[in-house]
N, C-alpha and C positions, 0 to 999 in steps of 0.2 A: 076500047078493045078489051082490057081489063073486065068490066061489067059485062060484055058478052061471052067472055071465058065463062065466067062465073057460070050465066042462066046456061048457059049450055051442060056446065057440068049437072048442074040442078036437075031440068028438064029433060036432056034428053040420055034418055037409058041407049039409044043405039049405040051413042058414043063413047059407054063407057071402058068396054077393052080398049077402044083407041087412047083411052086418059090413064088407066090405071095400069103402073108397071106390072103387077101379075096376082095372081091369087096368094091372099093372107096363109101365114101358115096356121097349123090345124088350130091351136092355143087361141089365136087371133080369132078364130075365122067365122064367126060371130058377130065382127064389127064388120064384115063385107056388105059394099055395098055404099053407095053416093053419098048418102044419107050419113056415111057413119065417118067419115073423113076427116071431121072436125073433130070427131073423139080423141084422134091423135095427133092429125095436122093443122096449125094455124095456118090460115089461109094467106097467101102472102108470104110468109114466112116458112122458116126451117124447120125441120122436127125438132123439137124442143124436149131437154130432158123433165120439164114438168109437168107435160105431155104425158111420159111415161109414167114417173112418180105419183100422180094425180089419179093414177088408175093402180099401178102396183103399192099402194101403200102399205106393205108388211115390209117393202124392201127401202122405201121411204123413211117409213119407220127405221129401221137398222143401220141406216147412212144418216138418219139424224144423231143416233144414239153413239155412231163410230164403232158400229160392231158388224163382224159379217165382212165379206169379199169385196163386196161394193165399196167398203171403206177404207178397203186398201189403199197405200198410197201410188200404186201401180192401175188404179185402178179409177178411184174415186173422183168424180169432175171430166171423165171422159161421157161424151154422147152414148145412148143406148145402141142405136143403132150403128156403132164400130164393131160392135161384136154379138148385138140381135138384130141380125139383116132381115127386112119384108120385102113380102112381096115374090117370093121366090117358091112359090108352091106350099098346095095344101103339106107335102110329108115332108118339108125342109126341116130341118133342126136348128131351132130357132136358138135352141141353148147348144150349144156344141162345142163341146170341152174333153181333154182322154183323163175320164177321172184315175185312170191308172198314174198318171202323169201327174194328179192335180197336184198341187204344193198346199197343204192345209193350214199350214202356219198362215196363210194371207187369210183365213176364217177368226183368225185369234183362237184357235186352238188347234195346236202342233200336236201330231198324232208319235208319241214315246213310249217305250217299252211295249207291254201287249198291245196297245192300241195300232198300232204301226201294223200289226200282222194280221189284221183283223179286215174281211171283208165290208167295201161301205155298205152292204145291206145287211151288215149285223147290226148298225146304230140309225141307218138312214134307211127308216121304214115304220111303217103308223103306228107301229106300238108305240115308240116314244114321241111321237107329233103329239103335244096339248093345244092345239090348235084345234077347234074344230073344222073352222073353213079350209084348212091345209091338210087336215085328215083326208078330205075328200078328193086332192088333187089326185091325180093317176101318180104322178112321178114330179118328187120335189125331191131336195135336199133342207129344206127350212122348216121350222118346228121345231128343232131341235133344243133342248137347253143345255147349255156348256155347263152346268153343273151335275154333279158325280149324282144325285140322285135323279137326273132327267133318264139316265139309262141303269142304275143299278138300282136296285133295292135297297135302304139305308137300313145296316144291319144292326145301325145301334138305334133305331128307332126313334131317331131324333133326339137322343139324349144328350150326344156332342155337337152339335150344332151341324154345317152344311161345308165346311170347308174340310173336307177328308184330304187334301193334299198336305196337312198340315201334320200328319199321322200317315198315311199312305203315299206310295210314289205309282205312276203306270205298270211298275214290270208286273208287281203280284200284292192281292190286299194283303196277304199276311206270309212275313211278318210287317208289321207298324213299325217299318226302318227308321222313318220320320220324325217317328215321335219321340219325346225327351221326356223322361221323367220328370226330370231335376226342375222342369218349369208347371209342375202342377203342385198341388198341394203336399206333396211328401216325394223328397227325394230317396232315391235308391242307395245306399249308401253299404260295404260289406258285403256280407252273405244276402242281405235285397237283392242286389245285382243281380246275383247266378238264380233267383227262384225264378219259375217259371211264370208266365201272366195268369193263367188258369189257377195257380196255386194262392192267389187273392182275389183273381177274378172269374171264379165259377161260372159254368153254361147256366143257364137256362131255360125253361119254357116259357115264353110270353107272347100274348094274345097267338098262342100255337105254334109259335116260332121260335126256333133257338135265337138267344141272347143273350151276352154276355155283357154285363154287368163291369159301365168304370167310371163312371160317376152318382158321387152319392156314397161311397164307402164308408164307413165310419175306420178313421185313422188316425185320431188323436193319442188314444194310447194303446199298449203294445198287446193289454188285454180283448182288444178289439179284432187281434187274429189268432193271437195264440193264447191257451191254455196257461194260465197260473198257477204252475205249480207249488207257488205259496201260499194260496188259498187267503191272498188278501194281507197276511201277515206283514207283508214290507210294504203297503200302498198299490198305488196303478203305475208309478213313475220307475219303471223297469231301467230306466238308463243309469238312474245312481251305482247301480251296480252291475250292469251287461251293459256290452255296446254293439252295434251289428259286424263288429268285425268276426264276432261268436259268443255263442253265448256262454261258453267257458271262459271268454276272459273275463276274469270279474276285476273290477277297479276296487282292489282291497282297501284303497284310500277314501273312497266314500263309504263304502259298505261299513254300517254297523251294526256287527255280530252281536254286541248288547242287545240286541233287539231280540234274539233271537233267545232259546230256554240254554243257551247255553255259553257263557261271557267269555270272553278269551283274554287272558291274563297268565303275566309269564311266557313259557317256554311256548303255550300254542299260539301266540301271534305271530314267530316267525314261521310256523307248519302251512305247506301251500295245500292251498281250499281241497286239491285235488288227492292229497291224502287221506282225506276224510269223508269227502264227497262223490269221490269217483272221479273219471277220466272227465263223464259226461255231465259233472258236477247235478246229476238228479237225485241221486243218493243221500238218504235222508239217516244217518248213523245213529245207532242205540248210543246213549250217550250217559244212562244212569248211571252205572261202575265205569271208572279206569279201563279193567279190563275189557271193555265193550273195544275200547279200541287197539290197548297197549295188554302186551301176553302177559301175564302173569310172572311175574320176575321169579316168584318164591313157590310154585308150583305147586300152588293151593295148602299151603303151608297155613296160611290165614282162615283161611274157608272154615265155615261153621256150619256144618248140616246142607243148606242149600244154600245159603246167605255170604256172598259174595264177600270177600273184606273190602274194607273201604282205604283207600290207599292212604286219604290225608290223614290219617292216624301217623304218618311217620312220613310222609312226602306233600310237597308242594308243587304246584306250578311252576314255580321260580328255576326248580332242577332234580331229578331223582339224587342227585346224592350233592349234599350232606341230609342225612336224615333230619326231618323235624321230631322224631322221637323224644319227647323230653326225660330230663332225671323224674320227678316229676311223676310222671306217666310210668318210666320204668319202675319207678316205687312202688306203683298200683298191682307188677308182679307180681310173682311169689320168689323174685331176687332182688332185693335193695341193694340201691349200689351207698355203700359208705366208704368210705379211707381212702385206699389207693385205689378205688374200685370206679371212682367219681373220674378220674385221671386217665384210664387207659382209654384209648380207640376200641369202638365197638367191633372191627374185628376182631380184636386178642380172643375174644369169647367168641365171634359169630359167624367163624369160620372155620370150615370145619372140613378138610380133605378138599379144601379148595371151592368148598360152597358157602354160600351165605346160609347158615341156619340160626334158627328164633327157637322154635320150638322144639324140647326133648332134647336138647342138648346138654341138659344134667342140670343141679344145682347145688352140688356137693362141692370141695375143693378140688378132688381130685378129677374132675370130668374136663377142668381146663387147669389143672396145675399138675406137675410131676410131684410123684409122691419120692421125695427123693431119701427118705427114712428106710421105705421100702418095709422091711418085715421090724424093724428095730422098733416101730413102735405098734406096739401090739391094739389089737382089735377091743380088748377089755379097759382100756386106755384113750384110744382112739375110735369112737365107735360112728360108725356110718361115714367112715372117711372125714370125718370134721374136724379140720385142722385146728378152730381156734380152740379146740380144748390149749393148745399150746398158744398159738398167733391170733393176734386181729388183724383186723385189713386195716386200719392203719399203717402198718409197714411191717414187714416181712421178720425183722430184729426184735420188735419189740416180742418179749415174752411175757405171755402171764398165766401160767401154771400151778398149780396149786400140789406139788410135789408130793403130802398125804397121802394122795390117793395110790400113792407105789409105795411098795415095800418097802421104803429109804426115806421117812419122812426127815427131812430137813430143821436141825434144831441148833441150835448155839451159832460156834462159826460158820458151818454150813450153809446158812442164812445166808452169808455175806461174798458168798464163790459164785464166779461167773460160770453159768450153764457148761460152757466151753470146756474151762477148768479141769470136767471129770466127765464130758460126753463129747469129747475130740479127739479126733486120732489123726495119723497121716497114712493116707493112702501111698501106692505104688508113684500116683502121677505127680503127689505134692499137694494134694490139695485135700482142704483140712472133711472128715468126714465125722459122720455126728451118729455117736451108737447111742445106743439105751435098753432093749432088751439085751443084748448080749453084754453088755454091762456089769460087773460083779458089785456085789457089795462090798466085798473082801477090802478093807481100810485100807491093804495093802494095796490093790490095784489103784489106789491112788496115792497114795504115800508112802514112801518108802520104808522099809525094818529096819528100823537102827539096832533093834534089838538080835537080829541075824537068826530069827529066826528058830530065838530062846523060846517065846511062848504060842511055834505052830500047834493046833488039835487039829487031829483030822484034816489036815491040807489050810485052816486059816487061820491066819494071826487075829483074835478079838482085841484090838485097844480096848475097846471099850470097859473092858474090865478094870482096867486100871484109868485110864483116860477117859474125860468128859471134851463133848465137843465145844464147850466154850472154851477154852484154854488147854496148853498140855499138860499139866499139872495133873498129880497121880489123886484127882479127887474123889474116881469111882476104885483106889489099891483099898487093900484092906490086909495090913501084914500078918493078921491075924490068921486066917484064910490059909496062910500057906503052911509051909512044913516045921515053921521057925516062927512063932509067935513073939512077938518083941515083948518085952515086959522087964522092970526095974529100967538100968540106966539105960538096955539097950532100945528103952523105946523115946530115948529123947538123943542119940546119936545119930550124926551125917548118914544117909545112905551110904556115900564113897567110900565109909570107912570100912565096911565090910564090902561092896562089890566095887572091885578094883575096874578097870579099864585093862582089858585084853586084846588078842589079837589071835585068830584063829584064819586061816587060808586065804593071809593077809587081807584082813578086813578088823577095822578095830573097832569094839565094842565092849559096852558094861556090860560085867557079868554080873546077869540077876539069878541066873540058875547053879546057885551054890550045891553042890554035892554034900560035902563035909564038913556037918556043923559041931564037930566036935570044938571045944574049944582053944586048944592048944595050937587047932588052924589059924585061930585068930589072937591068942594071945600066947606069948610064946616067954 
């Protein structure tokens, strides 16, 4: 019975609507027909899935690979015909599915972010099929490649390779949410962070296309994006002394300013960079004079024509004050310091109404000392105010004078009298004042008349007539001279004997001014 089914089905074409449950659908309908039965069905036997397989091998393919619908685990190991029924007419739907409904994640590619929103014949349609045999089907879903350039255009033109999820997410290609700096060749670090990607990675045009450029950078050193503003001077290794946190912070403790035309020693190692340099530390400061930087203390006091003073003539690094001025140097003035001159502070002289002054501040005594003689010593004596005709600068006491040159040359005991002696008075206040022009000569004004006053002329008593200044001895008398010439015994008798000691408006004194030289005056 078996073997008559068979030639029956073979042979006789009347019988075939009676055998076959109905017309193949359209896809099939190509294998209609007696003849073609074995293409799908073993005889004997069930429809078999390798049956199907053996003929769909793209989908074969895909369920070997464990990729695609087929390989779902909902899916995979079920008969074709559970879900591609035949035999039900030329315009059945042989695939029949609500792709509005479909679940894509069973493709192995879950449709996220933009892709979710997107019609399937924005992706499922022959542009993207590299198939050619499946280019030509009317209506597939396969062809497709699950990778980002089977449907985008790869904008880095293959320079990052093929895995853009690794850098990109579904919602939007940019920005490169994904991407991590800190795992490529130069971490971001600082003010990196906030730059923008364009501001290291420029557009371009390449093969007609914009392109931007991120591998391949040159990024070893700092010269390689930014401008050196030191023209090479400190090396390429920009980090010794900037870091990206700014490039104002300088690491003072690497940085070595030796290096540079200008050393820092003393007082400018503690001065921050940003004194000298600017806020934005690009500032490049005149640095040949002092005053390039620090104002002028002495307000061109120094200045010679156009020529700047130079400060370390009297200042160091170390500190503007104590001056480095030497004795020394100040000897190379036109004022040596000697005596007590070596000993005072340079302000006694260098200040002047409450200013520092150097120059044109006189070089006389009197321009820093009080003339405290005032008119007493006269200008033919004292001439251009220059005290040591009297003082040296050794000290103020010491006198050395040469008396001569006044009208009262100094001879015998006069020699041997303190200044004071006969040029000291008392003031109102008590305290001792020192005349000399208005000074008499008159012996008297230093010594007292014991004589009362016997031998005034014309307002002054001359000792000297009778007295010599080495002793008071009558060595310059001469008895002869007067009205009573001594001669016989009376020139080998006592003065006393003839001038008694008197007393006249109670004051007692010898009388040398005899009236009456009769002699019965004296001898009686």
């Amino acid at each position: 019975m078996k073997n008559l089914f068979f030639l029956l089905l073979v042979f006789s074409s009347t019988v075939i609507p009676q055998i076959s449950p109905g017309d193949l659908s359209l896809p099939h309908s190509h294998l209609e027909g007696l003849s073609n039965c074995t293409k799908c069905h073993e005889i004997g036997k069930q429809l078999t899935i390798n049956k199907c397989l053996s003929c769909h091998n793209e989908i074969n393919s895909r369920i070997k690979n464990n990729l695609g619908y087929h390989s779902d685990a909902d899916v995979k190991g079920k008969h074709c015909w559970k879900c591609h029924s035949e035999h039900n007419g030329r315009n059945f739907r042989i695939i029949n599915f609500n792709k509005n409904k479909f679940n894509h994640s069973k493709v192995n590619f879950e449709l996220t972010g933009s892709h979710a929103d997107l019609a399937c014949s924005k992706c499922h349609n022959k542009t993207f099929i590299n198939d050619s045999k499946l280019k030509k089907r009317k209506d597939t879903y396969l062809g497709l490649s699950p990778s980002c350039s089977g449907c985008h255009e790869d904008y880095h033109q293959s320079t990052l390779g093929n895995d853009c999820s690794s850098c990109h997410n579904t919602n939007k290609f940019r920005p490169a949410v994904l991407f991590n700096h800190d795992k490529s060749g130069f971490r971001l670090t600082g003010m990196h962070s906030k730059v923008k990607c364009e501001e290291c990675h420029p557009k371009v045009r390449v093969s007609g296309q914009s392109f931007q450029k991120f591998k391949g950078n040159r990024f070893n050193n700092c010269v390689d994006c930014h401008k050196d503003i030191h023209a090479g001077k400190f090396g390429s290794d920009c980090k010794t002394c900037h870091n990206t946190s700014g490039f104002n912070l300088i690491n003072k403790n690497s940085f070595d300013h030796n290096k540079t035309n200008f050393r820092l020693i003393g007082k400018h190692i503690q001065v921050e960079c940003s004194k000298c340099h600017g806020k934005d530390l690009n500032s490049k400061p005149k640095h040949e004079n002092c005053n390039d930087c620090h104002k002028d203390y002495h307000n061109g006091e120094f200045k010679t024509g156009n020529r700047n003073p130079d400060c370390k003539d009297c200042h160091s690094e170390t500190g503007f004050s104590p001056s480095s001025f030497t004795e020394e140097k100040h000897n190379n003035t036109g004022f040596r310091l000697v005596g007590a001159h070596q000993a005072i502070p340079c302000k006694s002289c260098h200040i002047k109404n409450n200013e520092w002054r150097f120059r044109k501040i006189g070089s006389v005594c009197t321009d820093c000392h009080n003339n405290i003689h005032g008119a007493e010593i006269t200008t033919n004596i004292m001439s251009n105010s220059d005290c040591t005709i009297c003082h040296n600068q050794t000290g103020w006491s010491r006198i050395d004078f040469n008396h001569n040159i006044t009208k009262f040359a100094l001879v015998g005991k006069h020699l041997l009298a303190d200044c004071r002696d006969c040029h000291s008075d008392k003031t109102d206040a008590g305290r001792p004042a020192y005349i000399f022009a208005s000074l008499k000569a008159d012996c008297e004004n230093c010594h007292k008349d014991v004589h009362n006053k016997q031998f005034l002329q014309n307002g002054i008593t001359d000792c000297g007539r009778c007295h010599s200044f080495d002793n008071w001895s009558l060595n310059n008398f001469d008895h002869s001279k007067t009205r009573f010439p001594l001669t016989g015994k009376h020139s080998i008798i006592e003065c006393s004997r003839c001038h008694k000691k008197t007393e006249k408006d109670g004051k007692v004194f010898t009388n040398y001014k005899i009236e009456d030289f009769r002699c019965i005056v004296c001898h009686s």
